[in-house]
ZAROKE-108548 format. One record per residue (C-alpha): residue number from 1; residue in one letter; z, y, x. Coordinates in Angstrom, 1 decimal. Layout:
BEGIN
{NUM,"a",{Z,Y,X}}
...
END
This chain:
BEGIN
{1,"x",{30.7,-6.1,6.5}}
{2,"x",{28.4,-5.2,3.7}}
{3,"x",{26.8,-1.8,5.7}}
{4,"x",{26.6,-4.4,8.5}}
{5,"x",{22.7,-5.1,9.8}}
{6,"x",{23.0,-8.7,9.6}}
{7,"x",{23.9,-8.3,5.7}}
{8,"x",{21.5,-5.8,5.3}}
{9,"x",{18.8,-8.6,6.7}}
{10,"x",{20.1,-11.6,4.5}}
{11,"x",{19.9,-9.5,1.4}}
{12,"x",{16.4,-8.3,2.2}}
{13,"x",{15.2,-12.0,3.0}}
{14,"x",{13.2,-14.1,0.8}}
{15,"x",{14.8,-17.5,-1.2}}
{16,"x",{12.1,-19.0,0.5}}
{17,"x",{13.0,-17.5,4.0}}
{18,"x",{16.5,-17.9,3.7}}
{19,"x",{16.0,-21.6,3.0}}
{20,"x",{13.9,-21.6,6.6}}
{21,"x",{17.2,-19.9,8.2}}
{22,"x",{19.7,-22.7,6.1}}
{23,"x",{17.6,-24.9,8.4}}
{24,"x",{17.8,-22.7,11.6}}
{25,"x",{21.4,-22.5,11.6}}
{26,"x",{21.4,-26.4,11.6}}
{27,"x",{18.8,-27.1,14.5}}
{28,"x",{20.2,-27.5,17.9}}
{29,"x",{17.0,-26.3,19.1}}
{30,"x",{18.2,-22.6,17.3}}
{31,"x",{21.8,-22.6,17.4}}
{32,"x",{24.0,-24.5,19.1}}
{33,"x",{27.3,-22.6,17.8}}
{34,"x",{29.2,-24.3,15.1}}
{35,"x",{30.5,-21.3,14.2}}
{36,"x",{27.4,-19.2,13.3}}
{37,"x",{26.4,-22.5,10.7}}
{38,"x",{30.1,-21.4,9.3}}
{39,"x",{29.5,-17.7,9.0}}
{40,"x",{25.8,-18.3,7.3}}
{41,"x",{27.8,-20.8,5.2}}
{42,"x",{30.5,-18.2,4.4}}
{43,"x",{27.2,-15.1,3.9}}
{44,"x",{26.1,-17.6,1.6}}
{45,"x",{29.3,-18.1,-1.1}}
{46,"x",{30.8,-14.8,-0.6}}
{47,"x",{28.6,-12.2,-0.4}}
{48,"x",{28.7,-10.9,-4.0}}
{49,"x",{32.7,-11.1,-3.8}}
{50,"x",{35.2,-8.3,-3.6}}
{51,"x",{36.7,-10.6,-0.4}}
{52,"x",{33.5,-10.4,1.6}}
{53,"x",{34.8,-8.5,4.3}}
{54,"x",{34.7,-9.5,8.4}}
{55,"x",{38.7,-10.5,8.2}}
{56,"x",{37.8,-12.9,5.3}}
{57,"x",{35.0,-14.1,7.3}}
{58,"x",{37.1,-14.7,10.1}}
{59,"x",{39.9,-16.6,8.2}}
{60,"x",{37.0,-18.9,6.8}}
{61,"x",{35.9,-20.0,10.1}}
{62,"x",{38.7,-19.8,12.9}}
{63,"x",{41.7,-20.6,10.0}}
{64,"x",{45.1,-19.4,11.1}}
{65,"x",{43.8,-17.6,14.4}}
{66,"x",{44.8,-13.6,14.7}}
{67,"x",{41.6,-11.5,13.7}}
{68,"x",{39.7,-10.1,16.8}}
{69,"x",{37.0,-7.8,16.0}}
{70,"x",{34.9,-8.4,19.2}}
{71,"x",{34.5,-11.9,18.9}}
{72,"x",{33.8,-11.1,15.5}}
{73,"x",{31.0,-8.3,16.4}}
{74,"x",{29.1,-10.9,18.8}}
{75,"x",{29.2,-14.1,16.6}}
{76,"x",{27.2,-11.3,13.5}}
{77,"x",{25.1,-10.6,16.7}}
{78,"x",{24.6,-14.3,17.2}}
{79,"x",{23.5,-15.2,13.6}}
{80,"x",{21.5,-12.0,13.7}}
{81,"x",{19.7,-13.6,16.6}}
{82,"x",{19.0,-16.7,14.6}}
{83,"x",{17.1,-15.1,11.4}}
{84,"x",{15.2,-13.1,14.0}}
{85,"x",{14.0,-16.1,15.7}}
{86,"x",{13.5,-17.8,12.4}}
{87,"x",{11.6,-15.7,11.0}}
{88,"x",{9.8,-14.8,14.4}}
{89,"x",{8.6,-18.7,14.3}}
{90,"x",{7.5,-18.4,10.7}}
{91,"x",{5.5,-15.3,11.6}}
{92,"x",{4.3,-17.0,14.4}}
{93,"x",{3.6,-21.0,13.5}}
{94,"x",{1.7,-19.4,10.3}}
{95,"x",{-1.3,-18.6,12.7}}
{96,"x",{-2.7,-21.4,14.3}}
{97,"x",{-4.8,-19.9,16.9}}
{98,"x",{-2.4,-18.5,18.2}}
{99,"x",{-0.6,-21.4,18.3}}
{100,"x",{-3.5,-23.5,19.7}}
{101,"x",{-3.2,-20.1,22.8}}
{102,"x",{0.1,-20.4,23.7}}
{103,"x",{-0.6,-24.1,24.1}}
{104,"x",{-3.0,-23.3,26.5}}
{105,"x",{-0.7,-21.4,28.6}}
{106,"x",{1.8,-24.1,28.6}}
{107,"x",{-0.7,-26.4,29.8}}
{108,"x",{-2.5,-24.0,32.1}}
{109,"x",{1.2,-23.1,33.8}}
{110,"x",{1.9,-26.8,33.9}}
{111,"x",{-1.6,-27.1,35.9}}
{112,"x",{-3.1,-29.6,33.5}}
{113,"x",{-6.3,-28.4,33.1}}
{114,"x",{-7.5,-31.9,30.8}}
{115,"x",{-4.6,-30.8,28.0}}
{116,"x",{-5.4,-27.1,28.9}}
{117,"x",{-9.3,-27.3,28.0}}
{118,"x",{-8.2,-29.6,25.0}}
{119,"x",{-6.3,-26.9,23.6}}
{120,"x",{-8.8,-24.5,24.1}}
{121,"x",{-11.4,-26.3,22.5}}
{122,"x",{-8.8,-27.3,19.3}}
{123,"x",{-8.3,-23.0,19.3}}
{124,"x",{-11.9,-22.0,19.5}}
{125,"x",{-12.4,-24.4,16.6}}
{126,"x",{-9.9,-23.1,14.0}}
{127,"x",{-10.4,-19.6,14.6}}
{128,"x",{-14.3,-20.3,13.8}}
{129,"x",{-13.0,-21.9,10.7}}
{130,"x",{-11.8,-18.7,9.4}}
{131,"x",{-14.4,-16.7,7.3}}
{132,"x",{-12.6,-13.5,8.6}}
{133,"x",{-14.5,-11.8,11.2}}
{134,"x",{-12.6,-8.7,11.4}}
{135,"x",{-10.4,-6.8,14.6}}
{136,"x",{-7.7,-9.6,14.2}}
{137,"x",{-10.9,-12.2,14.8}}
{138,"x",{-12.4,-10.3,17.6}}
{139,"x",{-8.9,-10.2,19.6}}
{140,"x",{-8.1,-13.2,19.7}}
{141,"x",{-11.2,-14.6,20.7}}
{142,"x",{-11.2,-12.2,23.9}}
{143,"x",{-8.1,-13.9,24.9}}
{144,"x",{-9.8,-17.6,24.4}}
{145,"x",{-13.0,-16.3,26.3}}
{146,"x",{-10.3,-15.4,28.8}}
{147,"x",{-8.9,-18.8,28.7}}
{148,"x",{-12.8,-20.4,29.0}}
{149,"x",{-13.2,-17.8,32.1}}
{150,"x",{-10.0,-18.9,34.1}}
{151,"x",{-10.4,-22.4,33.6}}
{152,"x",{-13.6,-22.2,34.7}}
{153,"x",{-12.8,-20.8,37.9}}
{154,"x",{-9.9,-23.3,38.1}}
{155,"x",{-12.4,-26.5,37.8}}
{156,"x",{-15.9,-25.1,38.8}}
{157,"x",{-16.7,-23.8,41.4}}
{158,"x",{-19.2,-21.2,40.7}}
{159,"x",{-17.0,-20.4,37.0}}
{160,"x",{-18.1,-20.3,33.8}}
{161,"x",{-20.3,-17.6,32.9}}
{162,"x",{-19.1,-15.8,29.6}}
{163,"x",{-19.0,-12.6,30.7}}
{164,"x",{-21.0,-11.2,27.9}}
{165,"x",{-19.0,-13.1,25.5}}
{166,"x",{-15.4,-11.8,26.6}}
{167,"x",{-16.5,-8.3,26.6}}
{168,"x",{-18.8,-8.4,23.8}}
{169,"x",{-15.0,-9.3,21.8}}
{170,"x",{-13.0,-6.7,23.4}}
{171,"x",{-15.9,-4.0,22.5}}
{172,"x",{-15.7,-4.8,19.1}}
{173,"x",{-12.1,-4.9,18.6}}
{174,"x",{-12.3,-1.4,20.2}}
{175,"x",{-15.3,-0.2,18.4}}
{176,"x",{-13.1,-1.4,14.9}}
{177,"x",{-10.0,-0.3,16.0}}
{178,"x",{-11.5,3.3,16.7}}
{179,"x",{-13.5,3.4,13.8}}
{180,"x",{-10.7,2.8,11.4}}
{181,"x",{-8.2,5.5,13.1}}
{182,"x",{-11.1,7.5,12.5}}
{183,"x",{-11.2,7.0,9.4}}
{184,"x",{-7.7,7.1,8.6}}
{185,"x",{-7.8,10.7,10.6}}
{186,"x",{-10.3,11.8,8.5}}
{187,"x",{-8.7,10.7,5.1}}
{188,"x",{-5.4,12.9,6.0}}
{189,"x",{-7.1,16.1,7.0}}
{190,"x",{-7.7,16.9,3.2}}
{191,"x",{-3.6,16.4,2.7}}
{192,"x",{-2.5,17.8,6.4}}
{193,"x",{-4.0,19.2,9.4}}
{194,"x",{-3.7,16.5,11.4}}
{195,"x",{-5.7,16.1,14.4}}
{196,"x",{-5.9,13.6,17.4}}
{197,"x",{-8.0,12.6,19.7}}
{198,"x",{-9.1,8.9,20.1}}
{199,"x",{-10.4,8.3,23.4}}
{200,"x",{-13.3,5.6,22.7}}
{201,"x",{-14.4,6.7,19.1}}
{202,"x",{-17.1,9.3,20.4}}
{203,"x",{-18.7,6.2,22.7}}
{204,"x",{-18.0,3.6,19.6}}
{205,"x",{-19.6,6.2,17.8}}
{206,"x",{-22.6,6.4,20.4}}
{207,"x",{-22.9,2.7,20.5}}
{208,"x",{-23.3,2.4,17.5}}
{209,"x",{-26.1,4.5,16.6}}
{210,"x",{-27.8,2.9,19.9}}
{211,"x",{-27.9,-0.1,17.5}}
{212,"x",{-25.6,-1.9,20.5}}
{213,"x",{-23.2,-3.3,17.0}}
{214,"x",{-26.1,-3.7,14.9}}
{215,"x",{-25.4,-7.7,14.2}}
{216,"x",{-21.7,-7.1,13.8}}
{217,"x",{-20.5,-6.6,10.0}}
{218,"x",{-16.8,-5.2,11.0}}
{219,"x",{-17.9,-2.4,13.0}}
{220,"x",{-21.0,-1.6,10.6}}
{221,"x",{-18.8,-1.5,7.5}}
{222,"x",{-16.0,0.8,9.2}}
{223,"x",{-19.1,2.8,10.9}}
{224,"x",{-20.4,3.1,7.5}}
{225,"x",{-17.1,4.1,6.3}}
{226,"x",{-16.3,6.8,8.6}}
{227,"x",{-19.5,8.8,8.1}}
{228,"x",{-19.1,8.1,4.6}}
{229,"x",{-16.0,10.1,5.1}}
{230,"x",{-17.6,12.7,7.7}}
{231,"x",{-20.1,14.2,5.6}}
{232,"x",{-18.9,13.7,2.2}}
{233,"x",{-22.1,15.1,1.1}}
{234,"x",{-25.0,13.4,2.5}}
{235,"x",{-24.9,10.5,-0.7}}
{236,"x",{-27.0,8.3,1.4}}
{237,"x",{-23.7,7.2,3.6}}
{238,"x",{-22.1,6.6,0.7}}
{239,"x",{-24.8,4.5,-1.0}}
{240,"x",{-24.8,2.6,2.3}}
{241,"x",{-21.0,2.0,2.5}}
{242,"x",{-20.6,0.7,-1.2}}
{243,"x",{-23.7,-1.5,0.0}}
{244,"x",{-21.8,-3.1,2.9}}
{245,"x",{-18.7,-3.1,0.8}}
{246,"x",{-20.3,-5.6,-1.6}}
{247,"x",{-22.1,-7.5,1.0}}
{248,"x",{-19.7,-8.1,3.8}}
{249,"x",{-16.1,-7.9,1.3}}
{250,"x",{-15.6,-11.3,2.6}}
{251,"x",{-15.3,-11.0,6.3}}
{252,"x",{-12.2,-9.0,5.7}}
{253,"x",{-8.5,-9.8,4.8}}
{254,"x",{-7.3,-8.3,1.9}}
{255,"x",{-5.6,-5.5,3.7}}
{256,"x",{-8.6,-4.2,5.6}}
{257,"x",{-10.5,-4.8,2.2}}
{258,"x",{-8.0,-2.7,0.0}}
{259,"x",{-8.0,0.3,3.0}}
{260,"x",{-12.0,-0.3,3.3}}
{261,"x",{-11.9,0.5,-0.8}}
{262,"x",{-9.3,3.5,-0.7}}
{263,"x",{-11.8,5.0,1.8}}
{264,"x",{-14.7,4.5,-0.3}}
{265,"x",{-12.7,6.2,-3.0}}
{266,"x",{-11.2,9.3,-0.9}}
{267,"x",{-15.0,10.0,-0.4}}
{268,"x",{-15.5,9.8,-4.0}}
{269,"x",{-12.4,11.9,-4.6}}
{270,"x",{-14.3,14.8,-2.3}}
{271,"x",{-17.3,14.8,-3.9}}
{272,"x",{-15.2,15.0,-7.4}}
{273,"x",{-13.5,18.1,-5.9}}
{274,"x",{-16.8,19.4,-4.8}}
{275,"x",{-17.9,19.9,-9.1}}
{276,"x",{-20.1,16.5,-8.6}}
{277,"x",{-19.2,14.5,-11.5}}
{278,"x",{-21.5,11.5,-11.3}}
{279,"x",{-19.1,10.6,-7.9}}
{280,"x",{-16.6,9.9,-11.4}}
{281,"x",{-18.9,6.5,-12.5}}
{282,"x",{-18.7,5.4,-8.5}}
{283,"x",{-15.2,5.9,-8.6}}
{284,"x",{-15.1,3.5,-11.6}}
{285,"x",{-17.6,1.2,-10.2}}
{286,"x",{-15.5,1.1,-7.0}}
{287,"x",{-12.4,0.2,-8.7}}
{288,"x",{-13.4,-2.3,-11.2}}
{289,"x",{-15.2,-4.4,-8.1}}
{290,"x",{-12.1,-4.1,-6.3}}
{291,"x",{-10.0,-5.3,-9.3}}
{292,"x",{-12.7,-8.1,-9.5}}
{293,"x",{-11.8,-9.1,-5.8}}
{294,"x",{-7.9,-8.1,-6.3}}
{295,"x",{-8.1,-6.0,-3.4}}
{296,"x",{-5.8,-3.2,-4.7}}
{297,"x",{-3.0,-6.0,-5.3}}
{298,"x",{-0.1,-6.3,-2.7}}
{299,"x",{2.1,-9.0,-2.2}}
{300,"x",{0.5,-10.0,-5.9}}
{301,"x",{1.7,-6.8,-7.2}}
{302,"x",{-0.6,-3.6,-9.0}}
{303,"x",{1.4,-0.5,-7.6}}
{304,"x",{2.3,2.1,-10.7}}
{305,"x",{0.3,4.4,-9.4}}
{306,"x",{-3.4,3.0,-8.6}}
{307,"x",{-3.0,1.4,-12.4}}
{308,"x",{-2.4,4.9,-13.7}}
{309,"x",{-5.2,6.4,-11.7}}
{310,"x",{-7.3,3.2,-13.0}}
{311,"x",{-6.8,3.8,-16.3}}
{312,"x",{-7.1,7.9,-15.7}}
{313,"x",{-11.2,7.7,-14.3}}
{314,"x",{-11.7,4.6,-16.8}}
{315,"x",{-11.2,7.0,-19.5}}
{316,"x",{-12.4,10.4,-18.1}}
{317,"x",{-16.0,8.3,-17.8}}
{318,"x",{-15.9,7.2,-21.2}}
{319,"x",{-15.4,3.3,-20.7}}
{320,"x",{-12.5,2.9,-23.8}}
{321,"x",{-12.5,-0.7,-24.1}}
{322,"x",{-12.5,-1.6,-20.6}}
{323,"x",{-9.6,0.4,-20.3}}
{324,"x",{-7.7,-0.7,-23.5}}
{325,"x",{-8.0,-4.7,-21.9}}
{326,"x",{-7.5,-3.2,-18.3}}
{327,"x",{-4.3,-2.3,-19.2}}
{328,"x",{-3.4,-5.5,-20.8}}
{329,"x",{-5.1,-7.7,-18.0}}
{330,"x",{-3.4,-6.3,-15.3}}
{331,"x",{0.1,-5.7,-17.4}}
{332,"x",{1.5,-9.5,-15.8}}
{333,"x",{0.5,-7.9,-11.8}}
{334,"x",{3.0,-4.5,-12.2}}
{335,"x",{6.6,-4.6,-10.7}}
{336,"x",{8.6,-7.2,-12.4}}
{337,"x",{11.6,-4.4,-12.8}}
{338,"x",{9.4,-1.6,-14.3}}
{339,"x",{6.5,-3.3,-16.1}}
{340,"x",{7.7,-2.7,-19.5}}
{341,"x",{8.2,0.8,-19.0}}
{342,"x",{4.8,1.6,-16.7}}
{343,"x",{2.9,-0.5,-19.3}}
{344,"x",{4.3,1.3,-22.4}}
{345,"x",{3.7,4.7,-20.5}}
{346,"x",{0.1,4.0,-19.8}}
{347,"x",{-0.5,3.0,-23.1}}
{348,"x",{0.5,5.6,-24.3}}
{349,"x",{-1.0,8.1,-22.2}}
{350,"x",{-4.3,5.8,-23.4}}
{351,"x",{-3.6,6.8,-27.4}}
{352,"x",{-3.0,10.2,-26.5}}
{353,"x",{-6.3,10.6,-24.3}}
{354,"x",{-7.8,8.8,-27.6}}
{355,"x",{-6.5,11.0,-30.0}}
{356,"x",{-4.5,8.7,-31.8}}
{357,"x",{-1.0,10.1,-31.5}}
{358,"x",{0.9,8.7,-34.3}}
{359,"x",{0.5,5.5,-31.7}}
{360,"x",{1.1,7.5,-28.4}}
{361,"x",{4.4,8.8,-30.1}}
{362,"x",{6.2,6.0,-31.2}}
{363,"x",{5.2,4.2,-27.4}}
{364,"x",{6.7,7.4,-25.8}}
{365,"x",{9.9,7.8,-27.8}}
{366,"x",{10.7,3.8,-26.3}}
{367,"x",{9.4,4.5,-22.3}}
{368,"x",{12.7,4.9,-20.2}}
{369,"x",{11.0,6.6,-17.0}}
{370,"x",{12.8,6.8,-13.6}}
{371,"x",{10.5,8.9,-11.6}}
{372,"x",{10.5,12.5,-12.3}}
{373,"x",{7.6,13.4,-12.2}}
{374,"x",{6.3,11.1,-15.2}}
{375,"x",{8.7,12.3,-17.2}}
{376,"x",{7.1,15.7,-16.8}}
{377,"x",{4.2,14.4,-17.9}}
{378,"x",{5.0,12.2,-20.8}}
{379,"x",{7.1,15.8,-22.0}}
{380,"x",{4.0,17.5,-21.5}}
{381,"x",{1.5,14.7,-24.0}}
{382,"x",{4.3,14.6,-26.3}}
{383,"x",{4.5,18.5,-26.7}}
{384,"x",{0.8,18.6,-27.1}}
{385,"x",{0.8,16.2,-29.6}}
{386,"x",{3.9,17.8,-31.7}}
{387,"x",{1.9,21.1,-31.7}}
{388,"x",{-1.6,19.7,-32.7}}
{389,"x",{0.0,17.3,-35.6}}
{390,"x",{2.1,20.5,-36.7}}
{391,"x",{5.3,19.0,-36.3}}
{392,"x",{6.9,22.8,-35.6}}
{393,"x",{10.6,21.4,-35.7}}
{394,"x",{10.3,18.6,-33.1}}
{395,"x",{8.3,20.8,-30.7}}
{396,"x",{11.0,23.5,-30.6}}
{397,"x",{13.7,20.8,-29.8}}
{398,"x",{11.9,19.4,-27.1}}
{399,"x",{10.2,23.0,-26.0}}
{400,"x",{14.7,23.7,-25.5}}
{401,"x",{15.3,20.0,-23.9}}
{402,"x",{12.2,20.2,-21.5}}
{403,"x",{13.6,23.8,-20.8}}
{404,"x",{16.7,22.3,-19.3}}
{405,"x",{15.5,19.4,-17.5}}
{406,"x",{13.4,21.7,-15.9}}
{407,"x",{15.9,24.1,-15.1}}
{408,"x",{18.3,21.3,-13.7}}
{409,"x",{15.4,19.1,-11.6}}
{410,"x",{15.0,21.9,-9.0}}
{411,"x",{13.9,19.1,-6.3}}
{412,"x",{10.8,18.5,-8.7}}
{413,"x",{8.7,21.6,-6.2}}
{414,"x",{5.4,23.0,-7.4}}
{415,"x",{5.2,20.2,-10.2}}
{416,"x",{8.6,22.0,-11.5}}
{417,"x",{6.8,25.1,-11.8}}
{418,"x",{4.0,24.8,-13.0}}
{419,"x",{5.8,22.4,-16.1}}
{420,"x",{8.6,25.8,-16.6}}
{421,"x",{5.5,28.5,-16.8}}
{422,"x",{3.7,25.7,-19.6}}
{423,"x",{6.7,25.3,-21.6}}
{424,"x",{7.6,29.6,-21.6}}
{425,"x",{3.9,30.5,-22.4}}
{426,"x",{3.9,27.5,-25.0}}
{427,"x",{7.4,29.3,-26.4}}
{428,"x",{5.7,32.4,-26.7}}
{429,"x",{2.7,30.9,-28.0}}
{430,"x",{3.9,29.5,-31.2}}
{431,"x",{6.7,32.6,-31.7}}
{432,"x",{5.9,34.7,-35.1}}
{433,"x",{5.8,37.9,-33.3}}
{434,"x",{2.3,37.1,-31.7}}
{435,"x",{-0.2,37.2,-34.6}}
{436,"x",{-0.7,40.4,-33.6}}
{437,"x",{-3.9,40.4,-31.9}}
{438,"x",{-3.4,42.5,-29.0}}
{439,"x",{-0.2,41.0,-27.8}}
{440,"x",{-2.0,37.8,-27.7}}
{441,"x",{-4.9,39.0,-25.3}}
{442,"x",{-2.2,39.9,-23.2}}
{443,"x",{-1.1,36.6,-23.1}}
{444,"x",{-3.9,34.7,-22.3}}
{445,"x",{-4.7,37.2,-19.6}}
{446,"x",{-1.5,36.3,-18.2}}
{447,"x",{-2.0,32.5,-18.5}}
{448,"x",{-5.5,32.9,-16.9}}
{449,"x",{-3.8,34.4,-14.1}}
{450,"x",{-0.7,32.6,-13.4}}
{451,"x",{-1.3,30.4,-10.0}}
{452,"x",{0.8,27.5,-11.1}}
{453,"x",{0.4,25.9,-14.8}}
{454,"x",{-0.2,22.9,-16.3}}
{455,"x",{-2.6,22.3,-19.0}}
{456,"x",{-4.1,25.9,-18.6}}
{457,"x",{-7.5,25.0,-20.2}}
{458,"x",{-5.9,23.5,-23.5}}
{459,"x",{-3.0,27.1,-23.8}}
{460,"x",{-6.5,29.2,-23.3}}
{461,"x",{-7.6,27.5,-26.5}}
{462,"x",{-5.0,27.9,-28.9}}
END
């Protein structure tokens, strides 16, 4: 029963939403088995027992009956059905619009067109409440122009004439909608060689530079956005997308916002790539306004790695005390399981950047890290830092250790090797037999030549 899909559900519910299906289970309008309320009630007090199994389940609610599996299966399915619907509603009732449109179809099948155009107006009015005007805006106020076209028809005879206004939405939920798969298209082809085609991008694109959009702030800011992305090196797209970013950030939900932001950074990433360094102060600029807005927050939460690559451009352009209270202001948004150990990590990555390793030690030798590939690197900053404080001993003993995780992670890829040939050309580095002065030439030659190798720059200048 645990492996089943219904437990699977519960257990990936909300306290909150499982509350919402407590009630579910208990409206006639939902349910109408007594049974199911018994099984959810069953879910509920056994599901972290050694007994919760479908026979127990079955006891629980049919007593002294003989087990049948099948009627077992479909009263699962039936509960299933419930939390689906529940959460369905929840989904649904959360967006009032929408609400305020199905209304209207109710009314408009029931051929009342007084309560109809009521509920037409009440919709129109709460989605102009909202100071979103994004894709999500422009689609649903095609389907109320739709609503304002039909009823016209239905009580006038000549119609209603919005036209204009119905396509003008759909044309820019398109226009977004391409744009931003554009976008995304053009973000991946610098990890894979991915290509589609989108069929109305080249006319979005067309339209666009006719000055056909020019009032709308959506389709501007993704325009601006995929150009930005296009031709990484004309600065002037860039200059204009962190422009729009600042001045229409408030159109958009948070989601669109944060993508909007990890665009504007993928261009700055480029231009990085490309030897232009300055694109290292936009980079900060971009993030600290989006940390301003909370844009790079989901579900509340700062993800591991955007604090790490926060902290990492923070430091590379100099800014030391923003980082050092970075870290601390943003310590309470990081996973509640990991924060400890994702805080202590940075940290200490922040002392070692700084120089001040006696700090960056002691923070290391407390981090318990899961992923691999941090521990890599929190082997690598504590070897450096053994080797430049002269601490011979404790860099041989972890040079060995290192050795063997390394030999044992063979899932860990390029990363792997590149972390073996460091820790081999380290070994030979600080081995007595090298102070001859040819052998080590030899060395260096080979570290300047070996493809895959971490902290290649810092071996070259031992």
């Amino acid at each position: 029963m645990k492996n089943s899909i219904l437990v699977k559900t519960w257990e990936a519910l909300t306290e909150a939403q499982r509350r919402q299906v407590g009630k579910a289970v208990q409206s006639p309008m939902i349910n109408q088995r007594e049974e199911v309320a018994l099984l959810f009630d069953f879910i509920i007090k056994n599901a972290h027992h050694k007994s919760f199994t479908k026979e127990a389940a079955f006891q629980f609610i049919y007593h002294k009956k003989t087990y049948h599996d099948g009627k077992m299966r479909h009263l699962m399915g039936y509960l299933l059905e419930v939390i689906r619907q529940c959460l369905a509603w929840q989904e649904w009732s959360g967006d009032v619009t929408d609400v305020n449109l199905r209304l209207c179809r109710v009314w408009k099948k029931a051929g009342n067109k007084d309560f109809w155009e009521r509920e037409l107006l009440r919709a129109k009015l709460e989605l102009e409440k909202s100071d979103f005007r994004h894709d999500g805006y422009y689609y649903q106020r095609f389907f109320l122009e739709q609503e304002t076209w039909e009823l016209g028809r239905q009580k006038h005879r000549g119609g209603v004439d919005n036209v204009a206004d119905i396509n003008g939405a759909f044309a820019a939920y398109v226009a977004v909608n391409s744009l931003r798969q554009g976008c995304t298209l053009l973000a991946q082809q610098t990890l894979t060689n991915v290509s589609a085609s989108i069929p109305y991008l080249p006319e979005t694109l067309r339209l666009v530079e006719q000055g056909f959009f020019y009032q709308n702030e959506a389709v501007t800011t993704w325009h601006a956005s995929y150009v930005a992305l296009a031709e990484p090196e004309q600065e002037v797209h860039f200059i204009q997308l962190k422009k729009l970013l600042a001045q229409n950030g408030a159109i958009f939900p948070e989601a669109d916002l944060r993508d909007l932001y990890v665009l504007a950074l993928n261009v700055c990433i480029r231009r990085i790539n490309a030897a232009d360094k300055k694109y290292m102060h936009e980079a900060f600029d971009l993030y600290r306004a989006g940390l301003a807005r909370k844009v790079f927050l989901e579900n509340g939460y700062l993800s591991k790695t955007t604090y790490r690559n926060v902290l990492n451009i923070a430091v590379a352009v100099g800014e030391w005390e923003w980082a050092r209270e970075y870290l601390d202001a943003f310590r309470e948004h990081l996973p509640p399981r990991e924060s400890d150990n994702i805080y202590r990590y940075n940290l200490a990555t922040y002392y070692f950047r700084k120089r001040e390793y006696g700090q960056a030690l002691e923070l290391l030798r407390h981090v318990e890290l899961r992923d691999m590939l941090e521990n890599f690197d929190a082997r690598r900053m504590m070897l450096r830092m053994y080797y430049e404080l002269g601490e011979i001993q404790a860099l041989d003993s972890l040079l060995d250790s290192f050795d063997i995780y390394l030999r044992r992670h063979k899932e860990g890829g390029y990363h792997r090797e590149m972390y073996r040939n460091f820790v081999r050309f380290l070994k030979k580095i600080i081995a007595p037999a090298l102070l001859r002065k040819g052998d080590k030439e030899k060395l260096m030659a080979e570290i300047r030549e070996t493809e895959l190798l971490a902290e290649r720059e810092w071996l070259l200048s031992l």
